[in-house]
N, C-alpha and C positions, 0 to 999 in steps of 0.2 A: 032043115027040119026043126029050127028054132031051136037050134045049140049054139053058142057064141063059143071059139074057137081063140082059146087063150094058148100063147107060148109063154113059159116062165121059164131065165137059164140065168145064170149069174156071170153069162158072159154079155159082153157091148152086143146091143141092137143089132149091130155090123155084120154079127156073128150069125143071127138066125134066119137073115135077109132071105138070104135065098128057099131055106122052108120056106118062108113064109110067103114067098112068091108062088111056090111050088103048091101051097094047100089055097093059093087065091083067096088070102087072108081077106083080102083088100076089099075083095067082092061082095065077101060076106060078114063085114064089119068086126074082123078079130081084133086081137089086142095082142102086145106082146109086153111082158113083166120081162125089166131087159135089167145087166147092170145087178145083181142080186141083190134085185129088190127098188133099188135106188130111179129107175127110170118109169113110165108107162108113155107105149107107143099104140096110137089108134092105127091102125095100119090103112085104114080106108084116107082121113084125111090126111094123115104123117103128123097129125099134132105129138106133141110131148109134152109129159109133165113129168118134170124133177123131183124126184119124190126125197130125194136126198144128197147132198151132196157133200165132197172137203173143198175144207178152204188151203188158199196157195198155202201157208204157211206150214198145212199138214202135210199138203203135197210135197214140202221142200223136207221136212221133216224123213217123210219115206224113203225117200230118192235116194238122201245121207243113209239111212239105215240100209235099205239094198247095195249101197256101192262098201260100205262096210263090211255089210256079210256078204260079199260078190254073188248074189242074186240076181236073177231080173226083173224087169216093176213095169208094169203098163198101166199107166190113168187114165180114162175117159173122164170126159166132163163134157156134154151136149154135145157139138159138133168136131172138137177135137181130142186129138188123142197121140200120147208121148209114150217113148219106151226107152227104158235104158238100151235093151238088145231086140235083137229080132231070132224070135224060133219059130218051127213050125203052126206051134198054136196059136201066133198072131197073123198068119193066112188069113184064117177062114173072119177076120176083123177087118178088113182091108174095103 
């Protein structure tokens, strides 16, 4: 009905896959704002644009702070993706 059908989550693309299979994003030319904030996914083509990213240096940065404060840390960056540990919340990233 000439509504464009945006998802925005501040978790990885990975994450909203399957809605967005489920509402036939694809069909009907959604988007998804993936990554808070940091990504945009046309879901019809699969194009991506990086709307922001860290550099490794920040990355290495983090990883020292989480294994410090024994937290866990997951980073996406385009097609891959690292984690100190594995919990139930990196499921639905898979």
């Amino acid at each position: 009905q000439g509504v464009r059908l945006i998802l925005a989550t501040a978790r990885i693309a990975m994450g909203v896959r399957t809605m967005a299979e489920q509402l036939k994003m694809a069909d009907y030319d959604g988007l998804i704002i993936a990554s808070a904030g940091a990504e945009l996914i046309h879901c019809a083509s699969g194009h991506r644009t990086v709307l922001s990213s860290l550099s490794l240096p920040l990355i290495h940065q983090l990883f020292q702070f989480a294994a410090k404060h024994q937290v866990h840390l997951s980073v996406q960056q385009r097609d891959w993706m690292i984690a100190t540990g594995y919990d139930e919340a990196l499921e639905s990233d898979r």
